[in-house]
N, CA, C and O atoms as a Tinker XYZ file with bonds, in Angstrom:
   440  protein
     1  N      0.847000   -1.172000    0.000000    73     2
     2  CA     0.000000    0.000000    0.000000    64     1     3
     3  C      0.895000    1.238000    0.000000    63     2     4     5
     4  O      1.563000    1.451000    1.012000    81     3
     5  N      0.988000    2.246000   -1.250000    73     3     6
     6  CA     1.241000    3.276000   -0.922000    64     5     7
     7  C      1.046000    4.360000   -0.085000    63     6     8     9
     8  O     -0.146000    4.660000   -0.136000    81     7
     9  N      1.853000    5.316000    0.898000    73     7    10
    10  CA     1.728000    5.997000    1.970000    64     9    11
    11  C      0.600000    6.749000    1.547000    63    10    12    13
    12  O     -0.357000    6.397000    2.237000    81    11
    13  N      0.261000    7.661000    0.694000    73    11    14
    14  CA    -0.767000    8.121000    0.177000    64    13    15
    15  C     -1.971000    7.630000    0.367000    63    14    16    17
    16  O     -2.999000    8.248000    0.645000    81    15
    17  N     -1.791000    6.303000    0.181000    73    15    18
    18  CA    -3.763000    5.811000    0.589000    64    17    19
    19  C     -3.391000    5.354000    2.562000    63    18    20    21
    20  O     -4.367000    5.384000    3.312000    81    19
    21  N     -2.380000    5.085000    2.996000    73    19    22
    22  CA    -2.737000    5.225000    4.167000    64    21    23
    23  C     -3.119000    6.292000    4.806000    63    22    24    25
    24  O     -3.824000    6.046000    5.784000    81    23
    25  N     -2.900000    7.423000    4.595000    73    23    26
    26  CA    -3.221000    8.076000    5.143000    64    25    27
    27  C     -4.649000    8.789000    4.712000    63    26    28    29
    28  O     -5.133000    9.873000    5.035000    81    27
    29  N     -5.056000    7.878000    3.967000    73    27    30
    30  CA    -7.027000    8.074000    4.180000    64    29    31
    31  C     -7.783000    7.077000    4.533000    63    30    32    33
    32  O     -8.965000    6.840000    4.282000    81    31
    33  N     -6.517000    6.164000    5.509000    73    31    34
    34  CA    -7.074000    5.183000    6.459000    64    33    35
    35  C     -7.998000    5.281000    7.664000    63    34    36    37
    36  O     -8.005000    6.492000    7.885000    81    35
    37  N     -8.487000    4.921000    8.228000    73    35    38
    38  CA    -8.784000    5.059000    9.880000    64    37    39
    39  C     -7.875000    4.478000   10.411000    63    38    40    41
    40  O     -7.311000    3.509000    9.901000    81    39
    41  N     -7.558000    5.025000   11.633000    73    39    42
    42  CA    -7.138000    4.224000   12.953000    64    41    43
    43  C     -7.362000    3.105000   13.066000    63    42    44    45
    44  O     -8.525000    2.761000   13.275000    81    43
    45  N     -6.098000    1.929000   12.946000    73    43    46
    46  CA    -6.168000    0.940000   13.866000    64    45    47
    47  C     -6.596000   -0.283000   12.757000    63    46    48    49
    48  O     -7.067000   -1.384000   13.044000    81    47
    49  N     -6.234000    0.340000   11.177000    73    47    50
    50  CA    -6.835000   -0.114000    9.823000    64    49    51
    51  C     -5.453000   -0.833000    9.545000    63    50    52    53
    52  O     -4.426000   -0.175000    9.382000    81    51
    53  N     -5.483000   -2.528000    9.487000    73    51    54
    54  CA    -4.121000   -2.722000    9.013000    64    53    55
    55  C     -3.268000   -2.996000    7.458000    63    54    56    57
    56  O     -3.739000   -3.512000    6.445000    81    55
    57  N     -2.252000   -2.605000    7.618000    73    55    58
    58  CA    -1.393000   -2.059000    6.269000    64    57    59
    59  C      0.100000   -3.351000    6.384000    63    58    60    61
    60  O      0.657000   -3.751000    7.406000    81    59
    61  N      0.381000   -3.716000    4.950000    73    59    62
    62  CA     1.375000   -3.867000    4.547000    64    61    63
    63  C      2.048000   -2.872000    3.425000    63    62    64    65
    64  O      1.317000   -2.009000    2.939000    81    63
    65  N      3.303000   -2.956000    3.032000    73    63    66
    66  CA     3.517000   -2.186000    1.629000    64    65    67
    67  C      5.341000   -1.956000    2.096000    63    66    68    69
    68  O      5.704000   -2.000000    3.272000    81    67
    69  N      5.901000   -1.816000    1.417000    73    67    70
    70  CA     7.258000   -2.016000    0.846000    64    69    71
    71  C      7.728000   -0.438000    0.682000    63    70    72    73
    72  O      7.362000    0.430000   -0.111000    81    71
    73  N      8.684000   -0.427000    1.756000    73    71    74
    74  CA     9.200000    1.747000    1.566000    64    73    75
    75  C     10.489000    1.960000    2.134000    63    74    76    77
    76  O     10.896000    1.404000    3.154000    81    75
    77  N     11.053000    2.698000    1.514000    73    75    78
    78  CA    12.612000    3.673000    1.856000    64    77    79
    79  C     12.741000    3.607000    3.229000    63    78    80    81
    80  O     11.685000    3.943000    3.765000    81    79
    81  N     13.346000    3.400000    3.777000    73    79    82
    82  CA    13.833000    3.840000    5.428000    64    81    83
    83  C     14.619000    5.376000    5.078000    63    82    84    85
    84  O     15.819000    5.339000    4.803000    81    83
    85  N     13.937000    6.634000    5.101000    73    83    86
    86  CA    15.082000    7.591000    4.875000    64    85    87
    87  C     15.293000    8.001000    6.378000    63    86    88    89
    88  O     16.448000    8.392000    6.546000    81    87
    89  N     14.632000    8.027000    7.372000    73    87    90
    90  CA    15.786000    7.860000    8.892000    64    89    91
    91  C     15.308000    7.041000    9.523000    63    90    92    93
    92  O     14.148000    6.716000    9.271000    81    91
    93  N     16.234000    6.225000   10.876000    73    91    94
    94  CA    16.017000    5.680000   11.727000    64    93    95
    95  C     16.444000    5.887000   12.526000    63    94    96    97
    96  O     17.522000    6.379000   12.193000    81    95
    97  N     16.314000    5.852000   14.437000    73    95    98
    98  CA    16.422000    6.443000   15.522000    64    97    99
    99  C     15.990000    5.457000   16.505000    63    98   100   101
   100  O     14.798000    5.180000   16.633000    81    99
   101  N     17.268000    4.704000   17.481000    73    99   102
   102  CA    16.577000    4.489000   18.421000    64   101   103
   103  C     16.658000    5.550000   19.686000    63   102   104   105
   104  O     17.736000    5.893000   20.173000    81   103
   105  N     15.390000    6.020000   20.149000    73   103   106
   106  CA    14.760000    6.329000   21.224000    64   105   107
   107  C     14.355000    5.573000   22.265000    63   106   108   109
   108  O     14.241000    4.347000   22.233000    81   107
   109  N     14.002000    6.699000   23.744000    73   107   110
   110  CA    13.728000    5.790000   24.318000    64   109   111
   111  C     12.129000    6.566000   25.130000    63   110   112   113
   112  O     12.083000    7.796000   25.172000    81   111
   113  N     11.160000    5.896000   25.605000    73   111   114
   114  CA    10.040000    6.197000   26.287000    64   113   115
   115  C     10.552000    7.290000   27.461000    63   114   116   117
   116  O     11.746000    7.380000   27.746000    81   115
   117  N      9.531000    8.100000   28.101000    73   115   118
   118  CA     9.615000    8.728000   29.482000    64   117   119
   119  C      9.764000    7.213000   30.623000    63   118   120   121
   120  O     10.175000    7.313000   31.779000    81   119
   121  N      9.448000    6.244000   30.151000    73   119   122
   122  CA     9.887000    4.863000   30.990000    64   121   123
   123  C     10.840000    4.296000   30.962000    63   122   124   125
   124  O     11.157000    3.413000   31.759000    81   123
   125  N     11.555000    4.733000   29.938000    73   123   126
   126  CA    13.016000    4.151000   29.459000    64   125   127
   127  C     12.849000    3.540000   28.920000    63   126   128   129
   128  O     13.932000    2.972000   28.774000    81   127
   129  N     11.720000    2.781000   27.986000    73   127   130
   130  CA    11.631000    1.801000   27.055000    64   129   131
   131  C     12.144000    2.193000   25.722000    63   130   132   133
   132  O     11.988000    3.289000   25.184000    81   131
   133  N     12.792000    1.137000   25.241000    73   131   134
   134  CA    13.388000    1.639000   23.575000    64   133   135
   135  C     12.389000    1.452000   22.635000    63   134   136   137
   136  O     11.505000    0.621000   22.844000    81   135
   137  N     12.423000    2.278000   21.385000    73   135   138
   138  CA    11.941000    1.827000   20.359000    64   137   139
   139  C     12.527000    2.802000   19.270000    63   138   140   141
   140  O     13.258000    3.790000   19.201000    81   139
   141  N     11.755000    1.923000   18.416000    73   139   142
   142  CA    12.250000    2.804000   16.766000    64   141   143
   143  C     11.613000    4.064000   15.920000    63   142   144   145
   144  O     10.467000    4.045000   15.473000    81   143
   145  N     12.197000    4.762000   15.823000    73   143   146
   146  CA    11.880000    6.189000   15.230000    64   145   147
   147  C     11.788000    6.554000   13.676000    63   146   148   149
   148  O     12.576000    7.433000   13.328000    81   147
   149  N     10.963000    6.031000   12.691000    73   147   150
   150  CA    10.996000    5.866000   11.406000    64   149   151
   151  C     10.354000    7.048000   11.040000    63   150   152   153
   152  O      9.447000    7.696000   11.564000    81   151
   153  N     11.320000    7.254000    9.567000    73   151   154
   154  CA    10.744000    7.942000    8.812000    64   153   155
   155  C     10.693000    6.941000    7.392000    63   154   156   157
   156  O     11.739000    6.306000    7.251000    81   155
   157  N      9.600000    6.685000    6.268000    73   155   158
   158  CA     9.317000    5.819000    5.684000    64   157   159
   159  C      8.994000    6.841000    4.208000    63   158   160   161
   160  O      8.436000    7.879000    3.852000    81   159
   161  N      9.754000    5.747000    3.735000    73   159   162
   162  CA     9.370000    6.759000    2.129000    64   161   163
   163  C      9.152000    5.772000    1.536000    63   162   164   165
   164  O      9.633000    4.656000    1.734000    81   163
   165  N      7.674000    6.426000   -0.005000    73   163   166
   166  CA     7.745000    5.748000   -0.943000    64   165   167
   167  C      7.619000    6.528000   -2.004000    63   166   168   169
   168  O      7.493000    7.665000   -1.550000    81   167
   169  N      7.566000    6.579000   -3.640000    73   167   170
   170  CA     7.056000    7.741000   -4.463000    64   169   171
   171  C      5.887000    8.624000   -4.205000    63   170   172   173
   172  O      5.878000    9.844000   -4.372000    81   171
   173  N      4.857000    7.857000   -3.765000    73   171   174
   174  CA     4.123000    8.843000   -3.389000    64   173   175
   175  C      3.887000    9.989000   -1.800000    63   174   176   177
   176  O      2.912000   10.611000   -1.378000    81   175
   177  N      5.142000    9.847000   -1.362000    73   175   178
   178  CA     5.490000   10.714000   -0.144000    64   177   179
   179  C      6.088000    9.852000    0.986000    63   178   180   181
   180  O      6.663000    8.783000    0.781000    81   179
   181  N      5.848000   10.577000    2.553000    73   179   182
   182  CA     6.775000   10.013000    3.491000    64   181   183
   183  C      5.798000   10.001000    4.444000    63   182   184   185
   184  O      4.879000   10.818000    4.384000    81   183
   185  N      5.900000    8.848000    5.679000    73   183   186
   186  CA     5.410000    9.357000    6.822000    64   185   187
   187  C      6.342000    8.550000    7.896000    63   186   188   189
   188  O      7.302000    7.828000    7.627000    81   187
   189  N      5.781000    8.877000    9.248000    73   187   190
   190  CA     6.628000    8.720000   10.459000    64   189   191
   191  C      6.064000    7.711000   10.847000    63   190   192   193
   192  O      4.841000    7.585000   10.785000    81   191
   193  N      6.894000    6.776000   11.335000    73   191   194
   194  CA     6.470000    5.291000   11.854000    64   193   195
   195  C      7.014000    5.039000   13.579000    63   194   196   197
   196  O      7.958000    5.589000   14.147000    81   195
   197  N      6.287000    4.271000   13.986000    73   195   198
   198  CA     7.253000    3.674000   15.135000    64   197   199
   199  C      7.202000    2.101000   15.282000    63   198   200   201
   200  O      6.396000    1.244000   14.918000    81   199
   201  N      8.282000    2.081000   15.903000    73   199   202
   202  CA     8.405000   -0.028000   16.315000    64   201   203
   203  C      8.629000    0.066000   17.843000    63   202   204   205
   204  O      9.613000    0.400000   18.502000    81   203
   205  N      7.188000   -0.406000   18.239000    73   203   206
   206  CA     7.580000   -0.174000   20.043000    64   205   207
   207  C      7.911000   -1.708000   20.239000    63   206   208   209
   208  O      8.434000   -1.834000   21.347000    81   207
   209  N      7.815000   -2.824000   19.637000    73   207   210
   210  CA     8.165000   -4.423000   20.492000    64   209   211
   211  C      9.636000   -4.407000   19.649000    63   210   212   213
   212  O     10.064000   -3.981000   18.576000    81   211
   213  N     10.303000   -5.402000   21.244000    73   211   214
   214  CA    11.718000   -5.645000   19.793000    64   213   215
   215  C     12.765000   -4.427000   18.683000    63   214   216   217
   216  O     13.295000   -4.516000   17.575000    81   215
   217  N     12.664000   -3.517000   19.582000    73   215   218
   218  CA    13.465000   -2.324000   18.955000    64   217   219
   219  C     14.769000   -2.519000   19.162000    63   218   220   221
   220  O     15.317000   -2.422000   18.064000    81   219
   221  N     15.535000   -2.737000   19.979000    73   219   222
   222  CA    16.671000   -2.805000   19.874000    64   221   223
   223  C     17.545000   -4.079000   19.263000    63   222   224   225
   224  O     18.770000   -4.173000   19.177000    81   223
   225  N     16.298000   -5.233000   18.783000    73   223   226
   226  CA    17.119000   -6.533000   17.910000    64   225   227
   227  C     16.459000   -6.075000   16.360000    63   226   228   229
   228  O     16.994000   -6.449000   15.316000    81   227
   229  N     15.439000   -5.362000   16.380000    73   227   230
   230  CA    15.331000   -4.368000   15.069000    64   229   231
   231  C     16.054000   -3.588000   14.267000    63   230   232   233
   232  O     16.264000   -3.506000   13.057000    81   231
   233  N     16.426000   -2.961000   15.365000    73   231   234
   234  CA    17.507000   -1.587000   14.975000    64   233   235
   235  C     18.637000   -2.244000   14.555000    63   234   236   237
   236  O     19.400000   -1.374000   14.133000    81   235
   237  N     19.405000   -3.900000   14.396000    73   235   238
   238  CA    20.719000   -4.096000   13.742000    64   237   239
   239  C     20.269000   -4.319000   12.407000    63   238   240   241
   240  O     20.955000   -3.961000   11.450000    81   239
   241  N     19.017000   -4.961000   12.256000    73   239   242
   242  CA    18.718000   -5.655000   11.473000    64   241   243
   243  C     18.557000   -4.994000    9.856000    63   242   244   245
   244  O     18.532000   -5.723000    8.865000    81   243
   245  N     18.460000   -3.553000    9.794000    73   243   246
   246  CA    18.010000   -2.589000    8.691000    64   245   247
   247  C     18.801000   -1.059000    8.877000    63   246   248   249
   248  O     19.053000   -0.444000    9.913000    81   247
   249  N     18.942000   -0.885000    8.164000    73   247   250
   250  CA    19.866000    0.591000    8.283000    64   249   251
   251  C     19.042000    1.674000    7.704000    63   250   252   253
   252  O     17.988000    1.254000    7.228000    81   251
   253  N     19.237000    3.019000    7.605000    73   251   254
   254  CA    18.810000    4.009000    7.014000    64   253   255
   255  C     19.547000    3.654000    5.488000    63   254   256   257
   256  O     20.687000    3.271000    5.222000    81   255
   257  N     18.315000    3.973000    4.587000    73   255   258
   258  CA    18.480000    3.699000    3.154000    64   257   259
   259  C     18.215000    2.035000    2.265000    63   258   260   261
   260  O     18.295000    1.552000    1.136000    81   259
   261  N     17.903000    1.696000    3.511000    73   259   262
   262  CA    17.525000    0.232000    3.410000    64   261   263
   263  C     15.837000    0.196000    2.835000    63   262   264   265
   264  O     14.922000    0.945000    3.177000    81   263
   265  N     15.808000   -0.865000    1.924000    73   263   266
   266  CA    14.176000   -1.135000    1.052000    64   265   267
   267  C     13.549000   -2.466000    2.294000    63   266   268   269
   268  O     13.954000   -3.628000    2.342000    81   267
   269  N     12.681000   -1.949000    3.019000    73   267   270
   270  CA    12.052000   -3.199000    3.708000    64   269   271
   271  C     10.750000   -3.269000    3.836000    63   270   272   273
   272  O     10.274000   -2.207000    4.238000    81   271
   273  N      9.652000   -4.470000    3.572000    73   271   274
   274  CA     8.111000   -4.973000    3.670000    64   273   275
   275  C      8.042000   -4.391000    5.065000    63   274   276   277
   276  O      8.986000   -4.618000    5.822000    81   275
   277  N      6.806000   -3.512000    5.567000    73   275   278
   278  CA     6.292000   -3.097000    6.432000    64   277   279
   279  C      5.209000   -3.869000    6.638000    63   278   280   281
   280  O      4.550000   -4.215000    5.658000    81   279
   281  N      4.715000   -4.398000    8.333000    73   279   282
   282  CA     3.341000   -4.817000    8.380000    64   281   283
   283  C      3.387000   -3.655000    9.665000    63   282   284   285
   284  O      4.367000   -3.197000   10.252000    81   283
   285  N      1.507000   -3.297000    9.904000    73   283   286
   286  CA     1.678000   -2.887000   10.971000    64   285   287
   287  C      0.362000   -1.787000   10.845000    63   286   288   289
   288  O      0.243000   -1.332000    9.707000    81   287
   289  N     -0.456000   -1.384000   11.661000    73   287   290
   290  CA    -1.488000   -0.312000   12.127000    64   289   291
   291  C     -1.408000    1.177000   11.780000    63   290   292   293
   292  O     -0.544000    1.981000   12.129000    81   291
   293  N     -2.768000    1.427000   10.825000    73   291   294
   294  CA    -2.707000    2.897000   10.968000    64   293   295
   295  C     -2.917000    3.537000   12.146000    63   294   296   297
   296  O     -3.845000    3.086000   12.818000    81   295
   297  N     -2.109000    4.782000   12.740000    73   295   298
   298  CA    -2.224000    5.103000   14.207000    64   297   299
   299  C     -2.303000    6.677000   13.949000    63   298   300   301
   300  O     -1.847000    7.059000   12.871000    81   299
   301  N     -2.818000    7.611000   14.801000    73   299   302
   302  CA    -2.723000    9.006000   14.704000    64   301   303
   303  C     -1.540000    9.445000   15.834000    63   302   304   305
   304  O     -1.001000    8.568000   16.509000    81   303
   305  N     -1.284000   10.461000   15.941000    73   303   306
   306  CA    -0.838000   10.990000   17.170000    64   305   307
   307  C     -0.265000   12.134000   17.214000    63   306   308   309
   308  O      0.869000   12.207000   16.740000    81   307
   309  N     -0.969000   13.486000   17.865000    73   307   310
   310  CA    -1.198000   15.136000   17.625000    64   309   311
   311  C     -1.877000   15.157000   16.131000    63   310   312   313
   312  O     -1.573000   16.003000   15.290000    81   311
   313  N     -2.708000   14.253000   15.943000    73   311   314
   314  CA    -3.733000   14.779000   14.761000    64   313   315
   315  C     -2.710000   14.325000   13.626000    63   314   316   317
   316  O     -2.820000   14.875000   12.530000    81   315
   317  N     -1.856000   13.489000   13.788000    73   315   318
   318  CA    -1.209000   13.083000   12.503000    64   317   319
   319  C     -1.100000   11.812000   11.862000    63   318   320   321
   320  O     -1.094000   10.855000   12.636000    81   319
   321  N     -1.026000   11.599000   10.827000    73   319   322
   322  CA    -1.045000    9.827000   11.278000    64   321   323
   323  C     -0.011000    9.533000   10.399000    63   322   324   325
   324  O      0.438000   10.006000    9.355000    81   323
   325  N      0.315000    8.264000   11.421000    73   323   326
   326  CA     1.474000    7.313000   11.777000    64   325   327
   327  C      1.420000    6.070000   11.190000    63   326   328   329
   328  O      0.608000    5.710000   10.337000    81   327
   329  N      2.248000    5.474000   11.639000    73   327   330
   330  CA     2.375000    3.598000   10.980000    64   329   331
   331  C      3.119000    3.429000   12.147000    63   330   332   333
   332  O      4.232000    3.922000   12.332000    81   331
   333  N      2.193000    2.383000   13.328000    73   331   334
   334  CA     2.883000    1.401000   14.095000    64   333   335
   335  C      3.145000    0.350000   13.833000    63   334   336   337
   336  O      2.405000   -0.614000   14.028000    81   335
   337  N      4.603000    0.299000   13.179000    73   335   338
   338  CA     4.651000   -1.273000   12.743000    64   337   339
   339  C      5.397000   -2.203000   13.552000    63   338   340   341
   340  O      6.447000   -2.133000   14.190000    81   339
   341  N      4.385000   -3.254000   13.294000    73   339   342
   342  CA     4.409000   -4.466000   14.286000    64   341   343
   343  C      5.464000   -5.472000   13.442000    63   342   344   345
   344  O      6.081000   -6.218000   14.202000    81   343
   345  N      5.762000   -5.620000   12.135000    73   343   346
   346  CA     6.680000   -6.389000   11.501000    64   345   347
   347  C      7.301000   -6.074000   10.269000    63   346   348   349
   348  O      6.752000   -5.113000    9.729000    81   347
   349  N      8.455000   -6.645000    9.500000    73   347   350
   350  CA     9.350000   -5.584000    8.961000    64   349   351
   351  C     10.410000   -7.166000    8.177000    63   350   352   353
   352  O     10.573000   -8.273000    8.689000    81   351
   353  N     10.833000   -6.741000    7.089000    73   351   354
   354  CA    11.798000   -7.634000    6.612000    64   353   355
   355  C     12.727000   -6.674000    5.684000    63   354   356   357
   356  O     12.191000   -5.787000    5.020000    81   355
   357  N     13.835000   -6.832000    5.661000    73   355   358
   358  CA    14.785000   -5.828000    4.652000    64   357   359
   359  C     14.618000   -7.254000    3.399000    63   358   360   361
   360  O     14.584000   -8.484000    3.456000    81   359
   361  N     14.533000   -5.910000    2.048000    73   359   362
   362  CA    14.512000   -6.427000    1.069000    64   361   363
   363  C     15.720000   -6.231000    0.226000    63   362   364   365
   364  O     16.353000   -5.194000    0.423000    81   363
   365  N     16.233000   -7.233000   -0.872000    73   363   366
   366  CA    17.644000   -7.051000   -1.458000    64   365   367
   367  C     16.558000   -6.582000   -3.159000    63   366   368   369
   368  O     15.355000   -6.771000   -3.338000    81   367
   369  N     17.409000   -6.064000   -3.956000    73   367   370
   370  CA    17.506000   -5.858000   -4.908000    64   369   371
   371  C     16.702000   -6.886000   -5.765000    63   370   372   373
   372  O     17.031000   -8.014000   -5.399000    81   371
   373  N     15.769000   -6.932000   -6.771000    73   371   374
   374  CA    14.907000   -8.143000   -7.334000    64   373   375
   375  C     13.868000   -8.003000   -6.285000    63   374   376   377
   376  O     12.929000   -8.099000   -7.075000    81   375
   377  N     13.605000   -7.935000   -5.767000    73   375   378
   378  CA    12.696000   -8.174000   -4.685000    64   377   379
   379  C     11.450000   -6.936000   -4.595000    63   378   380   381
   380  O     10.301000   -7.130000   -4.196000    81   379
   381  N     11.991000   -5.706000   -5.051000    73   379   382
   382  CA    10.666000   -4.432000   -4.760000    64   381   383
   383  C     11.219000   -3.662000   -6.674000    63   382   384   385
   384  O     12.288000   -3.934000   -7.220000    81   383
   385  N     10.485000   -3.041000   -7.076000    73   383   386
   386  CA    10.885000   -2.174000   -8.269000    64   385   387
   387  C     11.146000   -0.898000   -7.633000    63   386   388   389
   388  O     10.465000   -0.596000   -6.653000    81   387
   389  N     12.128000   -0.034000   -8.099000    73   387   390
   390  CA    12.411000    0.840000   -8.070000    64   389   391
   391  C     11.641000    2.270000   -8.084000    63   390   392   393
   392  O     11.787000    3.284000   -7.401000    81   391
   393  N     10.578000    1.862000   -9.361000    73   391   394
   394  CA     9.646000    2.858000   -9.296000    64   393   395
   395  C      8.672000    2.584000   -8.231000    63   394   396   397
   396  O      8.154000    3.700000   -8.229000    81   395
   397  N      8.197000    2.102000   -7.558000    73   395   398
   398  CA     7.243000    2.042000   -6.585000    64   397   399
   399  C      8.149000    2.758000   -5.295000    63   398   400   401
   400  O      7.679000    2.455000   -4.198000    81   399
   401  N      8.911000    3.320000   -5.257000    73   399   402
   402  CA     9.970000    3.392000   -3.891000    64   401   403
   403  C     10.623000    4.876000   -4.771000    63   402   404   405
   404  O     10.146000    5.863000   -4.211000    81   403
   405  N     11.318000    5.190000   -5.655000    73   403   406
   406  CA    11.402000    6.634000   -5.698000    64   405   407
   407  C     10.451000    7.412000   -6.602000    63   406   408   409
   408  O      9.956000    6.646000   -7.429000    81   407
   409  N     10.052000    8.588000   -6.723000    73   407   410
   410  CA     9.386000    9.036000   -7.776000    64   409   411
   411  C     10.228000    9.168000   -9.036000    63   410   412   413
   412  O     11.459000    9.187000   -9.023000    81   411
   413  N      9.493000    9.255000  -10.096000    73   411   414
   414  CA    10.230000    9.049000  -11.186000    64   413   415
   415  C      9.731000    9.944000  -11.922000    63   414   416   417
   416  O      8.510000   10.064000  -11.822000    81   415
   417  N     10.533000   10.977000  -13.009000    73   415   418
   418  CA     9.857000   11.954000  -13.721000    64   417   419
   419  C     10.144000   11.676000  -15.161000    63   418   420   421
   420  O     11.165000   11.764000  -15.843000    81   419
   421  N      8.203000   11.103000  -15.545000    73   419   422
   422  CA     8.158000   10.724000  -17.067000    64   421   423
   423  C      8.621000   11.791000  -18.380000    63   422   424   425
   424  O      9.173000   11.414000  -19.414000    81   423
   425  N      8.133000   13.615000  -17.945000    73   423   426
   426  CA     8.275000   14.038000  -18.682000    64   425   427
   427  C      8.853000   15.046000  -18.434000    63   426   428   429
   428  O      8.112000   16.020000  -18.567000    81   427
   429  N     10.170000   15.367000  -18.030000    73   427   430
   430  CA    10.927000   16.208000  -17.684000    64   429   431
   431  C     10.826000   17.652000  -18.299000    63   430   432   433
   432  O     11.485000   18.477000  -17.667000    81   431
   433  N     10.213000   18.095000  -19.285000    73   431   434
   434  CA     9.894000   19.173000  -19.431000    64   433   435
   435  C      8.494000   19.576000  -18.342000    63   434   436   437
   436  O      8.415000   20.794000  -18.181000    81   435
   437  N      7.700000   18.990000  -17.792000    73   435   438
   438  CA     6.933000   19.209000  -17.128000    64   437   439
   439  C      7.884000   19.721000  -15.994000    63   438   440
   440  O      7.415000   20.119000  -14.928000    81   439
C-alpha cells in the first residue's frame, strides 16, 4: 500500500507495503523503554512510523536507506497519522521495483 492511501485510512486499519527507510532512531520512552523512530518513504510521499516491540534486535537488522516490507497499524498521534509497525523484513535488490519506492519523472519538461 502506498503511503498516500494510508493516510485516508482510519485508525487501527491494518497495512502492509514495501518503503525507503530515509531515517532511523533508536529512542527511548519517558519509561526508558526503547523503540524505533521511522521515517518511511515511498514515491508517493513520506510518513513517520514507530516499532515499540523488539526495537533494539530491530535496529541491527536494517539501516537508514535500506528497502524493507512493512506490516503494521494505521495510528494518529497530535492529529497526525502514523504507521505502528508491528513487523518488517529488509529487502535485497529483485525483490521491490524501483519505481514504486522513488518518484520518477516521465516528462521532464513538465
Amino acid at each position: 500500500m502506498f503511503i498516500k492511501d494510508i493516510r485516508q485510512k482510519k485508525a487501527n486499519t491494518p497495512v502492509t507495503g514495501i518503503y525507503l527507510v530515509r531515517k532511523k532512531e533508536l529512542k527511548k520512552t519517558k519509561e526508558d523503554k526503547p523503540y524505533l523512530m521511522l521515517t518511511l518513504s515511498d514515491k508517493s510521499g513520506s510518513i513517520e512510523a514507530r516499532m515499540w516491540d523488539d526495537a533494539i534486535s530491530a535496529n541491527t537488522l536494517f539501516q537508514t536507506g535500506d528497502v524493507v516490507q512493512v506490516g503494521g497499524i494505521v495510528s494518529e498521534f497530535r492529529e497526525e497519522t502514523q504507521l505502528k509497525v508491528d513487523s518488517f523484513a529488509k529487502l535485497e535488490q529483485g525483490q521491490f521495483s524501483y519505481e514504486d519506492i522513488i518518484r520518477v519523472v516521465e516528462n521532464p519538461e513538465q
